[in-house]
PDB file of N, CA, C and O in Angstrom:
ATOM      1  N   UNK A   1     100.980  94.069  90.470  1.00  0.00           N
ATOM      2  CA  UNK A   1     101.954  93.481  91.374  1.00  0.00           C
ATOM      3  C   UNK A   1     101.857  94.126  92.744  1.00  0.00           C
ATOM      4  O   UNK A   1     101.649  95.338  92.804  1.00  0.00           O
ATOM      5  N   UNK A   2     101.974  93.506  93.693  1.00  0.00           N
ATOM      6  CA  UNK A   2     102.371  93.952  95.336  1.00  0.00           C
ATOM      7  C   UNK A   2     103.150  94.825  95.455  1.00  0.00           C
ATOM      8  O   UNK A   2     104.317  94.542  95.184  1.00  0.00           O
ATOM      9  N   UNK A   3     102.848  96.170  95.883  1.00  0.00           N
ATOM     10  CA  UNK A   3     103.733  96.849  96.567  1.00  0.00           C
ATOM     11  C   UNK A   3     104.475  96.989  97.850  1.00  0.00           C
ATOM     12  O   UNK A   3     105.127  97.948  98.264  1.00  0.00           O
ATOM     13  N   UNK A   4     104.140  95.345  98.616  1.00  0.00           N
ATOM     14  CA  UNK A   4     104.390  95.321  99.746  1.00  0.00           C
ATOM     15  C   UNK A   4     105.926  94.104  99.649  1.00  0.00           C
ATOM     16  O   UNK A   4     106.641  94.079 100.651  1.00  0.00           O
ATOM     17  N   UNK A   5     106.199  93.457  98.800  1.00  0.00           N
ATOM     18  CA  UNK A   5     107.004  93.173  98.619  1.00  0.00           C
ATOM     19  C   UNK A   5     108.309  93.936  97.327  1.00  0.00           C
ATOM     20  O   UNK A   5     108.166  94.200  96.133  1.00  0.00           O
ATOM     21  N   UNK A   6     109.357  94.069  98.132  1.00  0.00           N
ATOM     22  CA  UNK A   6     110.812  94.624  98.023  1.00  0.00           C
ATOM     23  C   UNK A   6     110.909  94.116  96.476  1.00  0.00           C
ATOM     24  O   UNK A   6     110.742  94.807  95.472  1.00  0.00           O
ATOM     25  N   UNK A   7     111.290  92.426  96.562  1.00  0.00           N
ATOM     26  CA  UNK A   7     111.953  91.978  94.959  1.00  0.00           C
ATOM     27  C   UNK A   7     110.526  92.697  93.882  1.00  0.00           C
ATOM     28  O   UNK A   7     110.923  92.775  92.719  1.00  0.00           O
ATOM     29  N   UNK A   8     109.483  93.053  93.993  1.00  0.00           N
ATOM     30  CA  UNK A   8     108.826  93.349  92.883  1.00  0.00           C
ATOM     31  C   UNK A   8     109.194  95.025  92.372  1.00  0.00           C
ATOM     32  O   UNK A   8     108.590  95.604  91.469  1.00  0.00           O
ATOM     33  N   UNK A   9     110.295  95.598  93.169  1.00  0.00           N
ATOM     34  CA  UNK A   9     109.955  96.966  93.114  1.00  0.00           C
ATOM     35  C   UNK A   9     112.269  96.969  92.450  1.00  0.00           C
ATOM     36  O   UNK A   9     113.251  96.361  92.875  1.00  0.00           O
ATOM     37  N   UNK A  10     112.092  97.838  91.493  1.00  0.00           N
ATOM     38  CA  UNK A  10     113.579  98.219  91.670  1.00  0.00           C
ATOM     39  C   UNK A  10     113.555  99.446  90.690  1.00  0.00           C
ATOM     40  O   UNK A  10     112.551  99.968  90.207  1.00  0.00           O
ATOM     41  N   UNK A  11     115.062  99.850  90.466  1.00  0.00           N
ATOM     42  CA  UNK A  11     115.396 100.832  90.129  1.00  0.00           C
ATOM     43  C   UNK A  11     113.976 101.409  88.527  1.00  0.00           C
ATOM     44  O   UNK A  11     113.491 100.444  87.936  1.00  0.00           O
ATOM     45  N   UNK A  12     113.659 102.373  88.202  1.00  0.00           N
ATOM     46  CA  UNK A  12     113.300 102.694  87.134  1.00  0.00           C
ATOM     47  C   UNK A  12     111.645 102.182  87.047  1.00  0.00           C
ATOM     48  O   UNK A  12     110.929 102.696  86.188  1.00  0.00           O
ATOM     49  N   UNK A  13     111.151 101.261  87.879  1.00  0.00           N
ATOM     50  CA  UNK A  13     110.304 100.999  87.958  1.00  0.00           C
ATOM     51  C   UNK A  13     109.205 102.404  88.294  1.00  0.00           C
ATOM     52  O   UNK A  13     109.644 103.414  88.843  1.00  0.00           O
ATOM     53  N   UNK A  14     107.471 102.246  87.790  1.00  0.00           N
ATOM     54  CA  UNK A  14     106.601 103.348  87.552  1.00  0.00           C
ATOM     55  C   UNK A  14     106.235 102.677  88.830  1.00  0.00           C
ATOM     56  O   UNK A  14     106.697 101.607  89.226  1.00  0.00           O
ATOM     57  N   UNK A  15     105.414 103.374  89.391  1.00  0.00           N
ATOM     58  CA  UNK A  15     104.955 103.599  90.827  1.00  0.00           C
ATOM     59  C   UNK A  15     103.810 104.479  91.376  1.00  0.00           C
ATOM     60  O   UNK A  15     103.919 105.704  91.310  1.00  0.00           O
ATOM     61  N   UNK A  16     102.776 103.930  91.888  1.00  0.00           N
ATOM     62  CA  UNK A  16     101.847 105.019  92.882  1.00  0.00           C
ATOM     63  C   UNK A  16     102.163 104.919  93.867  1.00  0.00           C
ATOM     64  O   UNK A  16     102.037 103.825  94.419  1.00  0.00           O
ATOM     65  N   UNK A  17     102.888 106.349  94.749  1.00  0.00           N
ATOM     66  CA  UNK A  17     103.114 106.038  96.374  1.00  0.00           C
ATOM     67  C   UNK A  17     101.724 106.851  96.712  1.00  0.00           C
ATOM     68  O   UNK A  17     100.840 107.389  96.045  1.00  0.00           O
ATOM     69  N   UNK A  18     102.092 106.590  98.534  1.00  0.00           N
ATOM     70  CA  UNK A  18     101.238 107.639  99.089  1.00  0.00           C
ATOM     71  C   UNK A  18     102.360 108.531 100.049  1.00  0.00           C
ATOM     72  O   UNK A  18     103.409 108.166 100.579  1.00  0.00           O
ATOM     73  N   UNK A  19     101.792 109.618 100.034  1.00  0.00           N
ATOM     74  CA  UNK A  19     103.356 110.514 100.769  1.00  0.00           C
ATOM     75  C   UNK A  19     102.620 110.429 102.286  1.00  0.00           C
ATOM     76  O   UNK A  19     101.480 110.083 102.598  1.00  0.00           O
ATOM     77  N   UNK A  20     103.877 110.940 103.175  1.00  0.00           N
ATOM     78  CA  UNK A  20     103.593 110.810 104.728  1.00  0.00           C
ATOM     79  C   UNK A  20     102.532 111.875 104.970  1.00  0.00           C
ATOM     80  O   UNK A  20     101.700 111.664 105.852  1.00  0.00           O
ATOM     81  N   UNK A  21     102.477 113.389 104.017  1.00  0.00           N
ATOM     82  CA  UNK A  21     101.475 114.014 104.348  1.00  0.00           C
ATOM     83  C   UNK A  21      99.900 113.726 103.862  1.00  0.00           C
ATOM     84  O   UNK A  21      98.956 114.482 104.093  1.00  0.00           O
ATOM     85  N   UNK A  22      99.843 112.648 103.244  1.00  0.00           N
ATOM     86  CA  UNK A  22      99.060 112.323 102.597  1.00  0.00           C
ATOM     87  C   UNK A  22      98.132 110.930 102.876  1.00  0.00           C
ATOM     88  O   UNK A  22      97.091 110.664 102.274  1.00  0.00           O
ATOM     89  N   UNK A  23      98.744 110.132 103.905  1.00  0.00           N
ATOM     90  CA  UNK A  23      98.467 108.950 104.654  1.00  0.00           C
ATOM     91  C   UNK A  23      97.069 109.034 105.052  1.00  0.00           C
ATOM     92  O   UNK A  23      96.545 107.920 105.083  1.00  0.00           O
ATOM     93  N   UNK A  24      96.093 110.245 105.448  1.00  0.00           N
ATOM     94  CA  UNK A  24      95.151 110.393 105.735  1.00  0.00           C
ATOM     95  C   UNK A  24      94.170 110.175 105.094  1.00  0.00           C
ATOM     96  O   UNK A  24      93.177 109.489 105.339  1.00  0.00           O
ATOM     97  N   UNK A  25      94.538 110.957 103.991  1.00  0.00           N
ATOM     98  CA  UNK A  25      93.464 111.316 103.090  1.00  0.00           C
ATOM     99  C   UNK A  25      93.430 109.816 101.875  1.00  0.00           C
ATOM    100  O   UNK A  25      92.410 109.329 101.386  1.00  0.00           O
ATOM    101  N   UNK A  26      95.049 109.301 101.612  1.00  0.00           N
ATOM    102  CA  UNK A  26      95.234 108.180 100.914  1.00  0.00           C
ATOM    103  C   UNK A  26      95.424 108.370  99.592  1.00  0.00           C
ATOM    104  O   UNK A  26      95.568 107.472  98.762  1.00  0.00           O
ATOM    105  N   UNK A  27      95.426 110.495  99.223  1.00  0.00           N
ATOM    106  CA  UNK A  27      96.049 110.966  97.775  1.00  0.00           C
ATOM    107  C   UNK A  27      97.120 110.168  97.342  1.00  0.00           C
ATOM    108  O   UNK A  27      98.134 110.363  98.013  1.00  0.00           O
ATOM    109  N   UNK A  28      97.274 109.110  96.209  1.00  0.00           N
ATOM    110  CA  UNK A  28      98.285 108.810  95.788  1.00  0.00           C
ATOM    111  C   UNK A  28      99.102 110.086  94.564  1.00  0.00           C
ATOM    112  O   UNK A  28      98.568 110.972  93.896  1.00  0.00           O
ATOM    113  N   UNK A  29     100.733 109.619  94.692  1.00  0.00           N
ATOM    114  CA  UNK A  29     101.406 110.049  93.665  1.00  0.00           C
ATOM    115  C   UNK A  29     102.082 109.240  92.827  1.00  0.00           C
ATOM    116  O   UNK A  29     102.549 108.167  93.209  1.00  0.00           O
ATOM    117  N   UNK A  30     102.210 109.739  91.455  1.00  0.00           N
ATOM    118  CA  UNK A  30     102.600 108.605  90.151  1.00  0.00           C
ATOM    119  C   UNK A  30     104.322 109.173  90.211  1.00  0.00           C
ATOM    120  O   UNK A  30     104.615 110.366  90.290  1.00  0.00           O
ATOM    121  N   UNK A  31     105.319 108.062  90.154  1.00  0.00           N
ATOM    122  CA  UNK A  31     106.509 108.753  89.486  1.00  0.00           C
ATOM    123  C   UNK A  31     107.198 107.299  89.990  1.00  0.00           C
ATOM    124  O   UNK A  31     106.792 106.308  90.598  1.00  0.00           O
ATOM    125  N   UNK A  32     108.653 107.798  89.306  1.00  0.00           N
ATOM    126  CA  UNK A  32     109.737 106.197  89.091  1.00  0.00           C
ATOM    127  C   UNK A  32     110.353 106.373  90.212  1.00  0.00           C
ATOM    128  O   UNK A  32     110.477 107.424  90.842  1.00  0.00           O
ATOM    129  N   UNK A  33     110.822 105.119  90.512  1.00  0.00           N
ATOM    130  CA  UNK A  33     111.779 104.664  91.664  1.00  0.00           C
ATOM    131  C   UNK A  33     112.703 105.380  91.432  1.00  0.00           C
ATOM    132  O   UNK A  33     112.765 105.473  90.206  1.00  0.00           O
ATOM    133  N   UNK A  34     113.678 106.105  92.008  1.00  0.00           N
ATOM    134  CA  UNK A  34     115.049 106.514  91.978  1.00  0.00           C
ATOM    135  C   UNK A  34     116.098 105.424  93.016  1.00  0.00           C
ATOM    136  O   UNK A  34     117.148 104.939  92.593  1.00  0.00           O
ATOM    137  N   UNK A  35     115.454 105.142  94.667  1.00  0.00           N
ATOM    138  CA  UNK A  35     115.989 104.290  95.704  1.00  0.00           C
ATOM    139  C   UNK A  35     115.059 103.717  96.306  1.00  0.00           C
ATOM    140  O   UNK A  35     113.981 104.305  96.395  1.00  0.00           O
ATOM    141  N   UNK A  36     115.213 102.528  96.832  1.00  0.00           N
ATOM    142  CA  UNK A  36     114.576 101.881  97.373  1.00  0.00           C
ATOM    143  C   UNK A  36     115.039 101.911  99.119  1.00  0.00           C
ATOM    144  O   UNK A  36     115.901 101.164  99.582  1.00  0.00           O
ATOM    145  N   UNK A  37     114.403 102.754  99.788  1.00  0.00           N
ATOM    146  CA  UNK A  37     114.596 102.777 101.247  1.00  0.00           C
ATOM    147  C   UNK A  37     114.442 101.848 102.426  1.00  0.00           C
ATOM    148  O   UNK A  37     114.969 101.822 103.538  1.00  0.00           O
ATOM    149  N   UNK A  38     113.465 101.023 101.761  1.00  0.00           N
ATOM    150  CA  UNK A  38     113.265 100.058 103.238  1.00  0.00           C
ATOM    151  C   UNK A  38     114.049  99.174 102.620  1.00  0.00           C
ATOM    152  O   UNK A  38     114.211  99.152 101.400  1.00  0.00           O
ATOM    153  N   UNK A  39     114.736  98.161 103.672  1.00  0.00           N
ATOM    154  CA  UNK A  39     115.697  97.271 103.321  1.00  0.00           C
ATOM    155  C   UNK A  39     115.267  95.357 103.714  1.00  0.00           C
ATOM    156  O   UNK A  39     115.987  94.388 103.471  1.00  0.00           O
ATOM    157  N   UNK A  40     113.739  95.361 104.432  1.00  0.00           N
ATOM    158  CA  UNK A  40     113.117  94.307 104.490  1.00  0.00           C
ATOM    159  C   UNK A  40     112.953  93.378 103.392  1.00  0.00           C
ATOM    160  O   UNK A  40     113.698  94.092 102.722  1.00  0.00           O
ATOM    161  N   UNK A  41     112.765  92.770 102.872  1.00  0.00           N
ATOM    162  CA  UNK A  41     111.992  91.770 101.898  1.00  0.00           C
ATOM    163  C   UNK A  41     110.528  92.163 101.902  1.00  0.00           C
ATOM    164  O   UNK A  41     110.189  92.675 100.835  1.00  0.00           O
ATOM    165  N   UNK A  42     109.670  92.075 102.713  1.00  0.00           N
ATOM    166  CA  UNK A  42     108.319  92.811 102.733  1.00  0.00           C
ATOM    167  C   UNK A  42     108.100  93.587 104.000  1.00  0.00           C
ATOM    168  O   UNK A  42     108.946  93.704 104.886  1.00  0.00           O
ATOM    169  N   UNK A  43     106.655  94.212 104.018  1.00  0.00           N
ATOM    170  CA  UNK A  43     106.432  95.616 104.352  1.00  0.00           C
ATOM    171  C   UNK A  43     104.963  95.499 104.672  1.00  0.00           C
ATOM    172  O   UNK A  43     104.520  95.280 103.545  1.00  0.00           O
ATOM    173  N   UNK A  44     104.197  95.503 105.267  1.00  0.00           N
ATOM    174  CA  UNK A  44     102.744  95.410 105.455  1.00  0.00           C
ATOM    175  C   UNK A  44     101.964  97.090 105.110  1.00  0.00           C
ATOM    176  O   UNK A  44     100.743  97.189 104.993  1.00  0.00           O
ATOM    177  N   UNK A  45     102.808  98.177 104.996  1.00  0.00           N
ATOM    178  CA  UNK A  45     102.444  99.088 104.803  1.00  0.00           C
ATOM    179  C   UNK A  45     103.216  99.379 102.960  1.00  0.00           C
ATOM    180  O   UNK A  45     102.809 100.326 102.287  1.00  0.00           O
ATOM    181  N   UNK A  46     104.161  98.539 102.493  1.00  0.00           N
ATOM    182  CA  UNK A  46     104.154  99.119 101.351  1.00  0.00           C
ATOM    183  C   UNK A  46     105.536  99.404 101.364  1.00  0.00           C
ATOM    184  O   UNK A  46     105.999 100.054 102.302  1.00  0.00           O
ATOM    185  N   UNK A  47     106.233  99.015 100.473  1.00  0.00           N
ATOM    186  CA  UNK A  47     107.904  99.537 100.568  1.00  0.00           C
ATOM    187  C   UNK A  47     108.312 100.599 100.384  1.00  0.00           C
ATOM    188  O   UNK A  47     108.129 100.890  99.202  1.00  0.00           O
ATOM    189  N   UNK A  48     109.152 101.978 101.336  1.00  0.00           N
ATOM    190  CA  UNK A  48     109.203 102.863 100.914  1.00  0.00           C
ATOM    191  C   UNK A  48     110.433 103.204 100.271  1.00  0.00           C
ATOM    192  O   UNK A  48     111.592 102.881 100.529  1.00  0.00           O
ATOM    193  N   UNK A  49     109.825 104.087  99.181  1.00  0.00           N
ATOM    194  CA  UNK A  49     110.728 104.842  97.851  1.00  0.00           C
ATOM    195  C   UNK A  49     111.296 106.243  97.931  1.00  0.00           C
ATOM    196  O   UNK A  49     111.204 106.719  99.063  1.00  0.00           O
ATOM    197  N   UNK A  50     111.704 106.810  97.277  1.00  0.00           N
ATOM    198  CA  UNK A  50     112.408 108.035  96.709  1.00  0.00           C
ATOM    199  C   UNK A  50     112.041 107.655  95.140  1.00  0.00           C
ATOM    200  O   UNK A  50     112.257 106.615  94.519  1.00  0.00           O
ATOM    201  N   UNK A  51     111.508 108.693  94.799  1.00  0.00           N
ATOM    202  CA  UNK A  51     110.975 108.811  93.873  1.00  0.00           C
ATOM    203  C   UNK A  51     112.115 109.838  92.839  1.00  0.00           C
ATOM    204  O   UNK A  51     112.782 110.712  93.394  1.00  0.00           O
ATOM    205  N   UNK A  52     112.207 109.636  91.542  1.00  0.00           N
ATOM    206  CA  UNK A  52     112.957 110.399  90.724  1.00  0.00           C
ATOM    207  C   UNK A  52     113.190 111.980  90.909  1.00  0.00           C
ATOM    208  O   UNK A  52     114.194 112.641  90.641  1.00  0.00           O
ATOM    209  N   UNK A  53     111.679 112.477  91.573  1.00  0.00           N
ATOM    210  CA  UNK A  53     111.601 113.689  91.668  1.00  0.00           C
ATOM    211  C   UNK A  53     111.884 114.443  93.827  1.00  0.00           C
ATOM    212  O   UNK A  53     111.875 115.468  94.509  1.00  0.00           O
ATOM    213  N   UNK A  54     112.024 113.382  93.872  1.00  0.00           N
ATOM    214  CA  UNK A  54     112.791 113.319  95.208  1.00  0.00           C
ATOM    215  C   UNK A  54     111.745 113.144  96.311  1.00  0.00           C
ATOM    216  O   UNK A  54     112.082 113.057  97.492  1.00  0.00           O
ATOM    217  N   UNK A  55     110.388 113.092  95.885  1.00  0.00           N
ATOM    218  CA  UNK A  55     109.431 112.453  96.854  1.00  0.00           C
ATOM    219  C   UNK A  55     109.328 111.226  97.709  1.00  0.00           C
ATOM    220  O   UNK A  55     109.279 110.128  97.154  1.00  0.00           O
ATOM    221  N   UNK A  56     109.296 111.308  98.818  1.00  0.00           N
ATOM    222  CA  UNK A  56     109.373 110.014  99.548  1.00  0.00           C
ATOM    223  C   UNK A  56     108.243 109.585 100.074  1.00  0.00           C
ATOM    224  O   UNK A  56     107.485 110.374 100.637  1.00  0.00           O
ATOM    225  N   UNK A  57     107.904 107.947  99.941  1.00  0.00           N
ATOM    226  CA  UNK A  57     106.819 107.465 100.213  1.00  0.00           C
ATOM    227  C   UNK A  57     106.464 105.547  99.761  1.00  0.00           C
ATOM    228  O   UNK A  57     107.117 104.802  99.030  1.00  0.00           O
ATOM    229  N   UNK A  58     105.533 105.347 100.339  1.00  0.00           N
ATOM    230  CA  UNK A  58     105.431 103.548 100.670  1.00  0.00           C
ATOM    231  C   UNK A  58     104.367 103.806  99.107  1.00  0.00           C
ATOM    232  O   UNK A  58     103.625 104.713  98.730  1.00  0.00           O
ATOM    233  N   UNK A  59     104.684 102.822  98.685  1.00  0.00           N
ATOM    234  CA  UNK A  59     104.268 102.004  97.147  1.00  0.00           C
ATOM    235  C   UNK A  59     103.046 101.097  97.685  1.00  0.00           C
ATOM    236  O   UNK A  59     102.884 100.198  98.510  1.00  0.00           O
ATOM    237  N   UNK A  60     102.150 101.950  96.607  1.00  0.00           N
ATOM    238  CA  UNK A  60     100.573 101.287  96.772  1.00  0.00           C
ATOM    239  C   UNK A  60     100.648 100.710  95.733  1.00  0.00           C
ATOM    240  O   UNK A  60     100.076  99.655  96.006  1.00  0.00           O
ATOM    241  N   UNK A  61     101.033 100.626  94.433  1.00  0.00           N
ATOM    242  CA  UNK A  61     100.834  99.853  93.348  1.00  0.00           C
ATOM    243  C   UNK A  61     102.091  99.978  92.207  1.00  0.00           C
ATOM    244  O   UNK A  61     102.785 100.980  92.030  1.00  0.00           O
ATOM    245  N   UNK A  62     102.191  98.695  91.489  1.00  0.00           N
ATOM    246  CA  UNK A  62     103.085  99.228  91.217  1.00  0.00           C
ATOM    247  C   UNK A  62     102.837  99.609  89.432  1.00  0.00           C
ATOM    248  O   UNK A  62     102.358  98.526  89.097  1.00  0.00           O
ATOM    249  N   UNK A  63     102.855 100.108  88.662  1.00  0.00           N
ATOM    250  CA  UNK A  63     102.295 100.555  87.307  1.00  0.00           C
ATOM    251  C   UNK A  63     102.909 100.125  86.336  1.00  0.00           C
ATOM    252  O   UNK A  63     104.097  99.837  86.482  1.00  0.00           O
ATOM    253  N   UNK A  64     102.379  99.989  85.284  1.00  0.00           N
ATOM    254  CA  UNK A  64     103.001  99.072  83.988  1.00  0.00           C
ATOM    255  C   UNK A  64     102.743  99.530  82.696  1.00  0.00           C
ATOM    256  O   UNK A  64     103.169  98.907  81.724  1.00  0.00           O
TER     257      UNK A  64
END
């Protein structure tokens, strides 16, 4: 599924972001939605999350 659209992403959902320090290199991280931060419908860079473990970052994929 798209990580660039909002309705595919919600609470509890598994997730690869990429973090802001990490944009370079394109290291993704695995972990669940806790909030959903951007408040658009879509995102050309990826909707960004808060992650359970309190990491913040735009959703490259979303995991199943």
């Amino acid at each position: 599924m798209d990580g660039r659209i909002r309705a595919n992403i919600t609470q509890g959902t598994r997730v690869s972001i990429v973090l802001k320090k990490d944009q370079k290199t394109g290291t993704r991280t695995e972990g669940v939605v806790k909030d959903l931060l951007t408040s658009v419908p879509k995102h050309h860079r990826g909707i960004k999350v808060r992650l359970e473990d309190g990491q913040i970052g735009r959703v490259q994929e979303i995991l199943e």
